[in-house]
C-alpha positions as CSV (number, residue, x, y, z in Angstrom):
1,X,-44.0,9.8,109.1
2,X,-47.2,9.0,107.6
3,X,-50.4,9.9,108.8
4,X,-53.8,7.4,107.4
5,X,-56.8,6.5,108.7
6,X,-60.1,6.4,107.2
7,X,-62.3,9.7,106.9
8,X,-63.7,11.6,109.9
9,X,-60.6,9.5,111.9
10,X,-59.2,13.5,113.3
11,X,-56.3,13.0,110.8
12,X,-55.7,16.8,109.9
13,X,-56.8,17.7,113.9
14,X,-53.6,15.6,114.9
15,X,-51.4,17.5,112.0
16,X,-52.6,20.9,113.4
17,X,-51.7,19.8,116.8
18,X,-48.5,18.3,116.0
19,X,-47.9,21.9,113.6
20,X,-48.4,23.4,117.0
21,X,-45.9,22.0,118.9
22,X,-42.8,23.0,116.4
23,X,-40.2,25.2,117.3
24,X,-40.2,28.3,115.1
25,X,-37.0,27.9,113.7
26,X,-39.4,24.3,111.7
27,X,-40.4,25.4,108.5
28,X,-43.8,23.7,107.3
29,X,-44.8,23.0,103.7
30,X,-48.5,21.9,103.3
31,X,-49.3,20.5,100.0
32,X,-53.5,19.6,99.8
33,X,-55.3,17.3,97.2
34,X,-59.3,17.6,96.9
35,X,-61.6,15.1,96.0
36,X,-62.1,15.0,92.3
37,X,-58.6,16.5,92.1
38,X,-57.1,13.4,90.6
39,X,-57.8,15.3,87.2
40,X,-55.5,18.4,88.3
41,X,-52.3,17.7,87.5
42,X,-49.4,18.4,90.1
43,X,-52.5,19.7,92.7
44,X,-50.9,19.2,96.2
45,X,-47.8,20.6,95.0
46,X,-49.4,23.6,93.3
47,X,-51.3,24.1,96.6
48,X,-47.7,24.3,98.3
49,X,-45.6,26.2,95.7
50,X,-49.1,28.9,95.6
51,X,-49.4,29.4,99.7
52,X,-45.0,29.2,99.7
53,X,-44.8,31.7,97.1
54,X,-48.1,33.8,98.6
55,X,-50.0,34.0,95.4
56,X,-53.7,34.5,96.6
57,X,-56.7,34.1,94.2
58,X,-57.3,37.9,94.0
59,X,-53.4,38.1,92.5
60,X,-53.6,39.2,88.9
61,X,-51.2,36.8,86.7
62,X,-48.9,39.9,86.2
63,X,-48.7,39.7,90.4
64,X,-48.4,35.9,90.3
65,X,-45.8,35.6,88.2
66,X,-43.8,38.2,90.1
67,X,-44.1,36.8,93.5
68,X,-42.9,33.3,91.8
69,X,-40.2,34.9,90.0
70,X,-39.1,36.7,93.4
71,X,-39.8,33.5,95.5
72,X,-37.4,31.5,93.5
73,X,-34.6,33.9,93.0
74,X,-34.3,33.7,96.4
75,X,-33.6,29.8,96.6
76,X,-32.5,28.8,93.1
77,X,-30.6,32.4,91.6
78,X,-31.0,32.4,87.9
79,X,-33.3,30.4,87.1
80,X,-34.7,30.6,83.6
81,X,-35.8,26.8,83.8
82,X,-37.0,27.0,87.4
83,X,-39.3,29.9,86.3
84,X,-40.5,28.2,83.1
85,X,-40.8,24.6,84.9
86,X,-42.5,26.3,88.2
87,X,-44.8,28.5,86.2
88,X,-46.0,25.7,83.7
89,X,-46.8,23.3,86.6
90,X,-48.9,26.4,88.1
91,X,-50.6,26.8,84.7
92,X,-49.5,30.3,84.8
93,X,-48.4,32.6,81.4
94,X,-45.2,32.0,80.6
95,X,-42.8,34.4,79.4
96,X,-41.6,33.4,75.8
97,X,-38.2,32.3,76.2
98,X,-39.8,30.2,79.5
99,X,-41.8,29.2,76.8
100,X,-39.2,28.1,74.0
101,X,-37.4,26.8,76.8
102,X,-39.9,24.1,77.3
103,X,-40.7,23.5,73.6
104,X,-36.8,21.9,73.7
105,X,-37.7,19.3,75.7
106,X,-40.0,16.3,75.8
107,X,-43.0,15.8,78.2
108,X,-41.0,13.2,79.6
109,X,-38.2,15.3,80.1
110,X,-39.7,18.1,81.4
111,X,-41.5,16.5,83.9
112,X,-37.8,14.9,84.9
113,X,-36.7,18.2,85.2
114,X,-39.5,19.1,87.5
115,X,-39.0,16.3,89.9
116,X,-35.0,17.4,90.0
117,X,-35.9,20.6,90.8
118,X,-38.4,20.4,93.2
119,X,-36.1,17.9,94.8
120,X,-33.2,20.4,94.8
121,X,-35.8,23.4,95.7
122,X,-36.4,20.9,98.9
123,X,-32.9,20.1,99.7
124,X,-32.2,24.0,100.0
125,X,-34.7,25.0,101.5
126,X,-34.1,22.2,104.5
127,X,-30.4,23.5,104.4
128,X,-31.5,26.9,105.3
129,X,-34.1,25.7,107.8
130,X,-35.1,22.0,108.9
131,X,-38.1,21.5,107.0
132,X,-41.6,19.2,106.9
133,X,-43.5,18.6,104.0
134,X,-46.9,17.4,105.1
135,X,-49.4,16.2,101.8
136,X,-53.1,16.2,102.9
137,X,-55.3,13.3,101.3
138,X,-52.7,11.9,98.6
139,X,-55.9,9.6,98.0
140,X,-57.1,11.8,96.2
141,X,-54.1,12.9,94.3
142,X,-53.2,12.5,90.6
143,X,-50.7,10.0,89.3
144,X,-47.9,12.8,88.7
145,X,-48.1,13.8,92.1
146,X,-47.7,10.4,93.5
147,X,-44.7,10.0,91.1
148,X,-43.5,13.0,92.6
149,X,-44.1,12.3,96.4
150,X,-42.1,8.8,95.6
151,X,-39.4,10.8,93.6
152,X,-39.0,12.7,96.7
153,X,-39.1,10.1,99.8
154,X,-35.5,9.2,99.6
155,X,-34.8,13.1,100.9
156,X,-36.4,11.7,104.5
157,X,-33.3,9.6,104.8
């Protein structure tokens, strides 16, 4: 489903409402672009991964990378790439075999490699619970994460 309407036209009110009216067992992703944002690369989906993982501002990159770490064990067990791919896209500290990791592969390529796995990370994580994924003002977005939100729409079906 997609949600549009010019500004002030009670667009997020209706996805809070509609939010509301899930069943518990409905597992909501919220991934958020800002205005100027279309300079961040990957914003709406760092929003996500940050609030899905529960890495706050306060969290020291030592923390941050923990609760990643932790957060993706859980869905994709050992997952060198995942951790290096995931971290890099969060602009976090990598650890230095993340980091040679990366170095193996083209810009091209890793950003393939990120689209698979946030498509796989998706497709488990829907397995384990039906899930929405809800992207506030994609207007605002960068070009990677509209390449990404396409990459991904064929998962609705």
């Amino acid at each position: 489903m997609i949600v549009a309407g010019g500004a002030g036209r009670a667009k997020y009110s209706l996805m809070e409402e509609w939010g509301r009216s899930w069943e518990k067992d409905i597992r909501g992703l919220e991934g958020r672009s800002y205005a100027g944002g279309a300079g961040v690369p990957d914003g709406p989906f760092d929003y996500l991964t940050r609030r899905y993982v529960g890495i706050s501002d306060e969290d020291s990159e030592s923390r941050a990378g923990s609760r990643l770490r932790q957060a993706l064990q859980r869905v994709l067990p050992g997952g060198l790439e995942a951790n290096a791919l995931v971290g890099s896209m969060l602009g976090m500290r990598l650890e230095r075999d993340e980091e040679e990791h990366l170095a193996t592969h083209s810009p091209q390529e890793v950003q393939q490699r990120l689209f698979a796995l946030v498509e796989d990370l998706l497709r488990r994580l829907a397995q384990q619970q039906p899930t929405v994924l809800v992207m506030e003002d994609l207007h605002c977005a960068d070009d990677s994460s509209l390449e990404l939100v396409q990459h991904l729409l064929p998962l609705v079906r």
